[in-house]
Structure formats: C-alpha cells, structure tokens
C-alpha positions as CSV (number, residue, x, y, z in Angstrom):
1,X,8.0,-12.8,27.5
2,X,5.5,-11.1,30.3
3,X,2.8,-9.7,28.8
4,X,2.3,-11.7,25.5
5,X,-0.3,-13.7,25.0
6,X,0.3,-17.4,24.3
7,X,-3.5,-19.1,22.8
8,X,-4.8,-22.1,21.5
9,X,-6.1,-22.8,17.9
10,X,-9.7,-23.2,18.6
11,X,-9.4,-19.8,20.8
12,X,-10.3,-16.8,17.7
13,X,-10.6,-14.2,20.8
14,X,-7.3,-13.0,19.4
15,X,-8.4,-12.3,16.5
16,X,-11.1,-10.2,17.9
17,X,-8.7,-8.3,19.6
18,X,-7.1,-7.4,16.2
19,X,-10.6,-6.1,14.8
20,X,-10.8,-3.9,17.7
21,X,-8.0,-1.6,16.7
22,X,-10.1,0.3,14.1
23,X,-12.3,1.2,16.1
24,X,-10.1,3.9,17.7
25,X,-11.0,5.2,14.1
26,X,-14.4,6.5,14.6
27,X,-13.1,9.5,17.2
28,X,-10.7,10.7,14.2
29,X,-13.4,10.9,11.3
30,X,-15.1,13.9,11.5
31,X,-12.3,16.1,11.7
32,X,-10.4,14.6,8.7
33,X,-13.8,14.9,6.6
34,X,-13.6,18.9,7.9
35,X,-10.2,19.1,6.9
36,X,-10.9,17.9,3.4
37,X,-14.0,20.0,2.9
38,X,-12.0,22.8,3.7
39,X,-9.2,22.4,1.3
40,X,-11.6,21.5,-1.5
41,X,-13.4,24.7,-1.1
42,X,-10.9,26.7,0.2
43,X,-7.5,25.9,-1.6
44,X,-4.5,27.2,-0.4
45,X,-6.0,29.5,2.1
46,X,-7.2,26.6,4.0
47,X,-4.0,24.3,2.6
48,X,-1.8,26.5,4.6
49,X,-3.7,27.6,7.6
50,X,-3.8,23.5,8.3
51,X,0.1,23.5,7.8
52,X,0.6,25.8,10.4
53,X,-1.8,24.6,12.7
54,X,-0.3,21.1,12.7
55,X,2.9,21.5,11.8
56,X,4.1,24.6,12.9
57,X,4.8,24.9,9.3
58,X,4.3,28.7,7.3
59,X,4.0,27.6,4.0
60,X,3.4,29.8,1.2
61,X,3.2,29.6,-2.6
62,X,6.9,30.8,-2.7
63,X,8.5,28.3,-0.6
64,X,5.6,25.1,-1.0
65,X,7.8,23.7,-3.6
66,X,11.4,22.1,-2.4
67,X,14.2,23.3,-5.0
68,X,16.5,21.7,-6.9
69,X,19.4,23.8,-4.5
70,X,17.9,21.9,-2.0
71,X,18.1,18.4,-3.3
72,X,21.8,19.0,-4.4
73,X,22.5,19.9,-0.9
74,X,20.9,16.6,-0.2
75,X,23.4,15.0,-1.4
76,X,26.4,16.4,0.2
77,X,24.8,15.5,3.4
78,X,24.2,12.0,2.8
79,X,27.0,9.2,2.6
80,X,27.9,8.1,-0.5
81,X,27.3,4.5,0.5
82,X,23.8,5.4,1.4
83,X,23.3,6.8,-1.6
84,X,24.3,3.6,-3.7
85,X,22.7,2.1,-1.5
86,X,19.5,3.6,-2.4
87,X,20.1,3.4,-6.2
88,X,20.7,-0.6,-5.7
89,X,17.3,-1.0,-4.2
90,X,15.5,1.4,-6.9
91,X,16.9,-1.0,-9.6
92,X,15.7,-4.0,-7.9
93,X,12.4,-2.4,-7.7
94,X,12.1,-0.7,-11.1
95,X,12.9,-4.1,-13.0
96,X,10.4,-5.7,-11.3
97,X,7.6,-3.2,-11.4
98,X,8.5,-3.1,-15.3
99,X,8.5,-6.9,-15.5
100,X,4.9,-7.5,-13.8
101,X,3.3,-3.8,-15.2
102,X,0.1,-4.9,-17.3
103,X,0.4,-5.3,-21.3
104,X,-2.4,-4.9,-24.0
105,X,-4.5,-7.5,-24.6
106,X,-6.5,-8.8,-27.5
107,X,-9.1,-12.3,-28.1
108,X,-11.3,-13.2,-30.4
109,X,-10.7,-13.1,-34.3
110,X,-10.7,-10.7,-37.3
111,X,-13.6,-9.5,-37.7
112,X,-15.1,-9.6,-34.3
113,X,-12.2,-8.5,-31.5
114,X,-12.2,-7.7,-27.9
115,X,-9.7,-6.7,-25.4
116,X,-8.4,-3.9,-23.6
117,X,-5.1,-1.5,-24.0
118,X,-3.4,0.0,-20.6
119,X,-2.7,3.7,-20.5
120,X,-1.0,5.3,-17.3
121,X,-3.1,7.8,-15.8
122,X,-2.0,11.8,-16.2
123,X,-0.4,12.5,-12.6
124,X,0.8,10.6,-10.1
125,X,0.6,12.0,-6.0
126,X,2.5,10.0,-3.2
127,X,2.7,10.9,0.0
128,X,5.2,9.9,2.2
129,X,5.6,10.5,6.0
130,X,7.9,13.2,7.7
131,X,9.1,14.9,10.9
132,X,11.4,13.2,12.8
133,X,12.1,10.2,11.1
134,X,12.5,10.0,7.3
135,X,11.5,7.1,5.0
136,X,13.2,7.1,1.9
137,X,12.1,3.4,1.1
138,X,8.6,4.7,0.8
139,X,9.6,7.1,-1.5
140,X,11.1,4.2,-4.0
141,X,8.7,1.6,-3.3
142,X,5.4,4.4,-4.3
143,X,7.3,6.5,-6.7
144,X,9.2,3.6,-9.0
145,X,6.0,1.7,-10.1
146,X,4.7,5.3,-11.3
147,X,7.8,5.3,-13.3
148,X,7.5,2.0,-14.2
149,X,4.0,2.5,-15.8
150,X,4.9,5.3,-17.9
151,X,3.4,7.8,-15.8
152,X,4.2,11.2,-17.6
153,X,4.4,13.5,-13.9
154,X,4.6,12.4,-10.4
155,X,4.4,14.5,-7.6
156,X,5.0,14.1,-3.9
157,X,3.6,15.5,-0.7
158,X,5.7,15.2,2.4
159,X,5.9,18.1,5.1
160,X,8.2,19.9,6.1
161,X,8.1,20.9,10.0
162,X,9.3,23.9,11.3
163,X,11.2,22.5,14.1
164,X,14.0,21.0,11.5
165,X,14.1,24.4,9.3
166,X,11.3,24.1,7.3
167,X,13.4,21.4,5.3
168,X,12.3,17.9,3.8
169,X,14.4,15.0,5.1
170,X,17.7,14.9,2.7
171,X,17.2,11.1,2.4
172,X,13.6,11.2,1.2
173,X,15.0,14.4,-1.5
174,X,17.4,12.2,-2.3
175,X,15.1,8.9,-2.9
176,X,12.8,11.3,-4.7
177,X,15.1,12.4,-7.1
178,X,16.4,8.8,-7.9
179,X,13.0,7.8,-8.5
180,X,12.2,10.8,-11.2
181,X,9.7,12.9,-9.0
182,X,9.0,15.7,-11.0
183,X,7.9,18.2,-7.8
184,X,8.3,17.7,-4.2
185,X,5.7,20.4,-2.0
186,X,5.8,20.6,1.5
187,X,2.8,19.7,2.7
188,X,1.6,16.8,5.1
189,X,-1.5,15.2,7.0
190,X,-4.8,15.2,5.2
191,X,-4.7,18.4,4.3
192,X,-2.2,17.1,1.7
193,X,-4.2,14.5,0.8
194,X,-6.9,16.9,0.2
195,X,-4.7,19.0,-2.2
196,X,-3.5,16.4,-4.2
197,X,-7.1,14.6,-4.5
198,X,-8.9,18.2,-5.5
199,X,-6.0,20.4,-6.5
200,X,-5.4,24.2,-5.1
201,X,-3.9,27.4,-6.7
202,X,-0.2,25.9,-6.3
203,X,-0.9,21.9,-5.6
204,X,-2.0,20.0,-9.2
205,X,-4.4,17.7,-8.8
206,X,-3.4,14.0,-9.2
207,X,-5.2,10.9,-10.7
208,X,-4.1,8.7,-8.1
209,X,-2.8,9.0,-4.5
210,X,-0.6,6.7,-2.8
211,X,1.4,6.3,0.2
212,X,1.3,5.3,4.4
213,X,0.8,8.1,6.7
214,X,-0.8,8.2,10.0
215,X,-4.9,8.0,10.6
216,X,-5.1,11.2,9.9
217,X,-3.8,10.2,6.3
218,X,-5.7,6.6,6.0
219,X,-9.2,8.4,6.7
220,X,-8.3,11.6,4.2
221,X,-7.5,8.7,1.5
222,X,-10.8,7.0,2.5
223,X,-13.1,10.5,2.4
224,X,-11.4,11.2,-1.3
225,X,-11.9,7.9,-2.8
226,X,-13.7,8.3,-5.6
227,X,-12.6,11.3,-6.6
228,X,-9.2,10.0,-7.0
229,X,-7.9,6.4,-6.7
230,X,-5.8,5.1,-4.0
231,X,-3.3,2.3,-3.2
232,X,-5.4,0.6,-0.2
233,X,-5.9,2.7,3.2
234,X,-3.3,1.6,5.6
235,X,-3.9,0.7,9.5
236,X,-0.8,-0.4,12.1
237,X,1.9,-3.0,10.6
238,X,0.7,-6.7,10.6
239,X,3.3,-9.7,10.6
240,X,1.8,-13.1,11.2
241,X,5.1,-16.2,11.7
242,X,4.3,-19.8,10.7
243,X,7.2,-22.0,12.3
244,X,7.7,-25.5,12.9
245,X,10.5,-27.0,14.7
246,X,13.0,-25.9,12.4
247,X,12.5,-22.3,13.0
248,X,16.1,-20.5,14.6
249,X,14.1,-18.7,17.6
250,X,16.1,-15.8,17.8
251,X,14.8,-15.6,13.8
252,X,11.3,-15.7,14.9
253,X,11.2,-13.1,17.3
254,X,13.7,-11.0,15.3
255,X,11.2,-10.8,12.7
256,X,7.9,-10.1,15.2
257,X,9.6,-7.5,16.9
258,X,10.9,-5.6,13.5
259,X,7.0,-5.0,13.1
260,X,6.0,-4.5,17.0
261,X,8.8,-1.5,17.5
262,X,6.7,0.2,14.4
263,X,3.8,1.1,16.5
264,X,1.4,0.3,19.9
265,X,-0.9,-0.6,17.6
266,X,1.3,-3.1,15.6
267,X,0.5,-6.5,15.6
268,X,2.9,-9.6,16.0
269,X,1.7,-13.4,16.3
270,X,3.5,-16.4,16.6
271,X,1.4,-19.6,14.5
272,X,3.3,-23.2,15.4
273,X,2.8,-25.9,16.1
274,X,5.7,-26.7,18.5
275,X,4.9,-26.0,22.5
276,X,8.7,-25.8,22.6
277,X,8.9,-23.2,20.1
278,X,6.6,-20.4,21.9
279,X,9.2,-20.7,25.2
280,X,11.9,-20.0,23.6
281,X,10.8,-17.5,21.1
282,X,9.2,-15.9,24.1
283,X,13.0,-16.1,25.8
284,X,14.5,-14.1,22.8
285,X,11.7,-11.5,22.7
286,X,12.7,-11.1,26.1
287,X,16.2,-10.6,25.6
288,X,16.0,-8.8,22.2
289,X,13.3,-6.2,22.8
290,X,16.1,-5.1,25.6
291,X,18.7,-4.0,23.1
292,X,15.8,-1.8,21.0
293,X,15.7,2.3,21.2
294,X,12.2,2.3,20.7
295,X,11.9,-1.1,23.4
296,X,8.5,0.6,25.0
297,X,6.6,0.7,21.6
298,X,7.9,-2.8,21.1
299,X,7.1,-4.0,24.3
300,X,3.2,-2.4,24.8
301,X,2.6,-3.6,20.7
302,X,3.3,-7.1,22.1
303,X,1.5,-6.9,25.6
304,X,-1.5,-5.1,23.7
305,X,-1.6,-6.7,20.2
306,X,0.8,-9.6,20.2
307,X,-0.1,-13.5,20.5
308,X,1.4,-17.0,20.3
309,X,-1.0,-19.4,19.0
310,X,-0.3,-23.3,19.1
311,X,-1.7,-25.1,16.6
312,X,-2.5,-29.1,16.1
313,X,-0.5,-28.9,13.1
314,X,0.7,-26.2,10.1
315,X,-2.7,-26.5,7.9
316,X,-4.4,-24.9,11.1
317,X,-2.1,-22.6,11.4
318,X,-2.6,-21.7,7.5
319,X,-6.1,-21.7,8.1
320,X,-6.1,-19.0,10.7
321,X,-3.4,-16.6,9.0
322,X,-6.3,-17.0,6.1
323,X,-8.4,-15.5,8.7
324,X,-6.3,-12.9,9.7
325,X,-4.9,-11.5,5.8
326,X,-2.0,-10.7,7.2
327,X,0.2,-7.9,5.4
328,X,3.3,-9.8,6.4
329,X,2.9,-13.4,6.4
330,X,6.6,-15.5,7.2
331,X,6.8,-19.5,6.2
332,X,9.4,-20.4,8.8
333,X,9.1,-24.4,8.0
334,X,11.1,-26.8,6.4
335,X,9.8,-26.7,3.3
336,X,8.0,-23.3,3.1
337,X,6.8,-24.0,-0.6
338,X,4.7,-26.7,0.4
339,X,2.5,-24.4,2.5
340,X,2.0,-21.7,-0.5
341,X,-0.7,-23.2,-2.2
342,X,-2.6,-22.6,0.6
343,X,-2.1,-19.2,1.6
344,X,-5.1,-17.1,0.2
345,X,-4.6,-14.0,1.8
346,X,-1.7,-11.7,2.7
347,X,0.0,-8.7,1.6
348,X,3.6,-10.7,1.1
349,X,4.2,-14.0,1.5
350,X,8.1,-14.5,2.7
351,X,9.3,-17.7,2.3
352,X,12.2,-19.8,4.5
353,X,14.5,-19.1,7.3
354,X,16.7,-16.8,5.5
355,X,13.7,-14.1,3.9
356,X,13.4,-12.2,6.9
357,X,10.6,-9.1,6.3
358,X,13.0,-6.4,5.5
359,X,14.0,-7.9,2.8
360,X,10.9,-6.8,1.1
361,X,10.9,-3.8,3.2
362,X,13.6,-2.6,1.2
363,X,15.6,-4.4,-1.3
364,X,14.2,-7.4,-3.1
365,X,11.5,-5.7,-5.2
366,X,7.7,-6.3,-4.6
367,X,5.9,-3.6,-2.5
368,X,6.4,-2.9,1.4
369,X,3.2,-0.8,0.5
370,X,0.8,-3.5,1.1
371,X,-3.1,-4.1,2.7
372,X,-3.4,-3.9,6.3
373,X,-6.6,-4.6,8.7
374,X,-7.6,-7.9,7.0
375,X,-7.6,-5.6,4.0
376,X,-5.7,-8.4,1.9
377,X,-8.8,-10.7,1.9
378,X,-9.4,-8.1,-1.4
379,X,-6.5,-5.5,-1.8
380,X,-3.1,-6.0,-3.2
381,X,0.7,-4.5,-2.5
382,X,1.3,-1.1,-4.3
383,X,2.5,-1.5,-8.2
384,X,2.9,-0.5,-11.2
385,X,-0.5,-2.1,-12.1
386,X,-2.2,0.9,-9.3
387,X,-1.1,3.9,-11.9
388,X,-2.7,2.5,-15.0
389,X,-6.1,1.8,-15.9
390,X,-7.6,-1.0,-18.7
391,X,-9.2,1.0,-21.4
392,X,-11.3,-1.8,-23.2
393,X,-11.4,-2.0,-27.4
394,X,-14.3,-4.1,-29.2
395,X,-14.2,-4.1,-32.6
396,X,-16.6,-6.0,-35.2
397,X,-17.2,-5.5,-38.8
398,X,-20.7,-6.2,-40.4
399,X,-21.1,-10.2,-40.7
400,X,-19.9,-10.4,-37.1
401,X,-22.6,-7.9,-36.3
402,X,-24.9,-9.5,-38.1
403,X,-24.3,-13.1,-36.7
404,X,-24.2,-11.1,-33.2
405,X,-27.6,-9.4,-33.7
406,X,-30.1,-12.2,-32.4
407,X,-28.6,-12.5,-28.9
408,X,-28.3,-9.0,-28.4
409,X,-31.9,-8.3,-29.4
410,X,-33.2,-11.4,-27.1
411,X,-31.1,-9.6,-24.4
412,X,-31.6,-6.0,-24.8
413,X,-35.9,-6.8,-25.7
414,X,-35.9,-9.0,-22.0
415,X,-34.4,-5.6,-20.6
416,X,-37.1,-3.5,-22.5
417,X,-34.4,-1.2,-24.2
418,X,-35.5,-0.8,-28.2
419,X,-32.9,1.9,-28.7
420,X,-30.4,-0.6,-28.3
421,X,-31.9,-3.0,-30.4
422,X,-32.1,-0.2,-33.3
423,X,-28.2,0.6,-32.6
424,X,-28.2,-2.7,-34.3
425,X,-30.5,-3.4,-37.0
426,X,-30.3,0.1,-38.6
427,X,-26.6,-1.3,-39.9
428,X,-28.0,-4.6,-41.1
429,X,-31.7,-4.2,-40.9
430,X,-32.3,-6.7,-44.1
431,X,-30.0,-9.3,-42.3
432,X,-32.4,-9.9,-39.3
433,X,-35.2,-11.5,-39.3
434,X,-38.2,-9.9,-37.7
C-alpha cells in the first residue's frame, strides 16, 4: 500500500516513531490541570460552565442525571437483536470477571498468620465516550468487573451534547442498565473526570475511575491519580501482527486496519518473517481500506504510524513486539502457542487465524480496556481485580511473638527505632533476653 512503511529488523527507527506520538501531549496539559483545579474548587459552578463551553451542553442539577423514562425509551429505540446481543456479551464478561476476581488469602500457621482479605472499594466512576458515536462495549467491558467485585454503587459519566437533544446515546443507556449502573450524569471531558475524582454538589465522588476518552480525558485521569485510582491512562489504539507463511493476507490486514480506522494516531505493524507476506498484505490493505467509511483515518494512521517489519525469523519478531508492549498483540502462525511463552508484554495476546481482535473487543470476555503507549511493559487490561483493594491481616498470639521478638529487635535497633522494639517486649518482656 503507498504510504506504509515496510522496515528491517535491525531498523528500531520505527519504534521511535511510535514514542513520538505523546509528545503531542505536552500542548494539552496545562489546560486539563486548569480544568481540574477548577471543578475541585468550584464544583458544579465550574462543572457546568465547562459543559457548556465544550459541549454546548446546559447542564443543571435538574437534568445532570439521565432518568429511568429515558432508559426505557432506550429500549424501544434499539432492536431487539441488539439488545440480546448485548446481554450475550455481558454474560461472557461477567463470568469471567467473577472467575479471575481476587479471593482472600491466608499462610502461615495457628498461632502466627499472615495474609490479606479483598474488599471492593465504596463507589465505582466510569466514563465512557459520547457525541456522535456511541460505545456500548465500553460500558460492559468497565461497568461488569465493578459488578463482578461486589462493588456496592457504580456510577457513569458520559455527556450528553446538545446537538442530539441533550440525550445520552440509547445504546450506551441500554448497556448501562444491563450492567447494573446505579446513576448515569451527563457530563464529559475532564471536567467529568474532575467531578468524579473530587465530587461536587450533585456528582458523588468515586474511589476509582475508569474508562477511554480522548487526551483531554487520559491527562484529567493522570492530574487526579492519587486522589483516586485509575484503570491505566489510555493513548491511540496499538495492534502489533506476528505472521508466518500461514497467515490468510486478507486476515492480516483486516485485523491492522480494524485499529488504523480508530484514529490518525493509531498504530498498525506488520512483524513476519515472510518477504512474500508484506506484498500481499500490502495488496489487501490496498483494496480493503477502499470499502471503509472512515478510509482517510485509516489511510493517514497507516502512512503516519503504520510499518511492516521483516524479520530473520519469529523469535525476532517476538523480541521486538516485547519492545513495543503492544495493547493488541495477534499470533498469526502455525502454532501460535508455541510463541506464548515468550511474549512478555501486551495488553491481549490473540491467538491463531481465527481470534481476530474484536473478538476481545466485544464478546469473548477479557478487557478491550487495556495499556496503551508501551504502558503494558507494567499495566494490565481493566478487571475486576482494579475495583478492589488487598487489605492485609497478621495475626500472632504470644509464643509466636515471643519466638518473633529477636529478629524484630535486631531489625528495628539497626533502624534506631526503640518504640518499636518496646511494642514488643512490654507483652513478653520476661521472655527476651536483654
């Protein structure tokens, strides 16, 4: 295809190329951090005046709140298939957020116990893009493993623009209500981050915030870490393909294009090792992107962001998605299992010819909210395990003190802290030896 880059493995220029997209970051950061400054200190005066000013949006402490007339009208809209639709995938991801949610732990003996019990936090926020285009999957994927940890209220932020009414997307209402979100509020952007990090007079404040958005978003999530937890701060979609000779080429560029038409910024590389390979997955990218409503996006994410890289043999090309930490990472090979091992870092790993990416986009289970930006080399996909925290128990009764009280005292005398060493020996002062 004209304009995509085709490399060679010992040629990590693309990869530079990949790091340079966050730097169109720095240009956005000060007015997010005055945006979330505001609402902090200013609540819903500043809440609102934001809404408007980017959204067109008058929101008000009557109307912040969608209704539950609303969602039922929601539903009348929507097909009927859609809607089972919808309630097939929130199965799929509700057993497995329930099946991989953390459990209480305990070592150690009678007497002298250690381990750590998991309680979901108090209130849940997700965000979820709006405007034009709704996302109802995002609305499952964040909303489910909040369920799924026992999470006793989760809210959601999504605006509402005033160029379609003033009304939320019926398909995110819908996915909403499926998922058991206790208030929807009409808000977007980081001013919404803002509210649900710090609370206002009508927006609680959550424990945890999660959910895409635009930079806007990823750099409010960033300024309020700390003050609440996040998910992982999102950038443009990543898919990095590993294919041999085996791969179906129409496959391959099928699956690079379903992230390129996301975004400019998007990124979609090729990783073989067969020269034959990049021409003709090159062909079908050619004739593909043609048949694609959003075929500009597509086509400037590849000419700007996209590469081809042939490797001497699949362990290179391993090596090298390693260096990227892709959030989509495809095993088009023969035997994709045998390359597993390997992989160290990626958002989702997606394994053969026939586990194209939206597969965990929507349906199969695991998270589509997943690290971006190289961000997998330490963050993991959106769960259950993000809306709980480990609350650790010790317990020990006097011998096991006693028997413990040596090696603390060494410790805490090297560290020069006799308070702690008293903690100690004023419950079994006659058992230590001086």
């Amino acid at each position: 295809m004209d304009g995509i880059i085709v490399y060679k493995d010992d040629d990590l220029s693309f990869i530079e190329r990949l790091k340079a997209r966050g730097k169109q970051q720095a240009g956005y950061a000060a007015t997010v951090r005055e945006i979330v400054s505001a609402v902090k200190e200013g609540g819903d005066k500043a809440l609102f005046s934001y809404c408007r000013k980017f959204d067109g949006a008058s929101v008000t402490p009557e109307n912040i709140l969608v209704t539950r007339g609303e969602i039922e009208a929601a539903y009348r809209e929507v097909p009927k298939k859609t809607v089972a639709a919808l309630k097939k995938a929130a199965g799929n991801i509700l057993r497995y957020n329930l099946k991989i949610k953390p459990k209480d732990v305990t070592t150690g003996k009678a007497g002298a116990r250690a381990g750590y019990v998991i309680r979901p936090v108090r209130r849940a926020g997700i965000y979820v893009p709006g405007g034009t285009a709704a996302y109802p999957s995002t609305v499952l994927m964040c909303a489910l493993p909040a369920k799924a940890a026992g999470v006793p209220e989760t809210v959601m932020a999504t605006p509402a623009r005033a160029a379609f009414g003033f009304k939320v997307n019926p398909l995110t209402l819908i996915a909403a209500d499926i998922s058991g979100v206790q208030k929807i509020y009409k808000i977007g952007g980081a001013q919404a981050i803002a509210a649900l990090a710090y609370g206002t007079e009508t927006v609680p404040r959550a424990d945890v915030i999660a959910g895409p958005g635009n930079i806007y978003v990823a750099l409010a999530k960033k300024e309020i870490f700390g003050d609440a937890g996040i998910d992982s701060i999102a950038g443009p979609s990543e898919i990095v393909v590993i294919a041999d000779k085996t791969a179906n080429p129409a496959y391959v560029a099928a699956d690079l294009l379903s992230q390129a038409e996301h975004d400019e910024l998007a990124t979609s590389i090729l990783l073989t090792d067969d020269a034959e390979l990049i021409k003709l997955v090159c062909a079908e990218l050619e004739k593909q992107i043609e048949k694609l409503a959003r075929k500009e996006i597509a086509r400037a994410s590849l000419r700007d962001n996209g590469a081809a890289v042939l490797c001497r043999d699949l362990d290179r090309a391993v090596e090298l998605s390693n260096l990227i930490a892709p959030e989509h990472l495809e095993l088009c090979t023969s035997y994709p299992r045998g390359l597993l091992p390997a992989v160290i870092n990626a958002g989702a790993v997606f394994l053969g010819h026939y586990t194209p990416e939206p597969v965990g986009d929507y349906f199969a289970g695991p998270n589509h909210v997943l690290p971006t930006a190289g961000s997998a080399r330490f963050f993991s996909a959106l769960s259950a395990e993000n809306y709980v925290k480990k609350i650790s128990v010790i317990e020990y009764d006097e011998p096991h003190l006693a028997g413990a009280c040596k090696s603390i005292a060494a410790i805490a005398g090297q560290e020069g802290l006799d308070a702690h060493i008293n903690a100690v020996k004023v419950r079994i002062e006659n058992k230590i030896e001086n």
